[in-house]
C-alpha angles and dihedrals in degrees: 000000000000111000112256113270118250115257100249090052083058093053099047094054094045081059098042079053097045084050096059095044090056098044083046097050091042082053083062083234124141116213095256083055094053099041089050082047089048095036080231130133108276079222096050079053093053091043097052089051089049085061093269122163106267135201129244081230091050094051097042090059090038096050085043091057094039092048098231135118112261087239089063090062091047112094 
């Protein structure tokens, strides 16, 4: 079983997720939107917005569709 990640992993994840889902919301995109324009799982997306663990690859198509830089997604 994988050890336990430090808090401020956590964090930072729970804000790289809170990121996408404003610029996506900002995008006037839904999820479902975002994950057909990704070719991602809605529910990876979803995921990734809850403070998942994401993927380079994931938030280099994210940040594409979403026409940002991947550092603006980074907290």
């Amino acid at each position: 079983m994988p050890a336990e990640q430090p808090q401020w992993i956590l964090d930072a994840r729970r804000q790289l997720g809170l990121r996408i889902r404003d610029a996506r919301i900002y995008a006037d995109l839904t999820q479902e939107e975002l994950a057909h324009l990704t070719e991602i799982d809605r529910s990876t997306i979803q995921r990734i917005e809850w403070g998942g663990e994401a993927k380079f690859s994931h938030l280099l198509l994210i940040a594409r569709a979403l026409r940002l830089p991947v550092r603006d997604l980074m907290p």
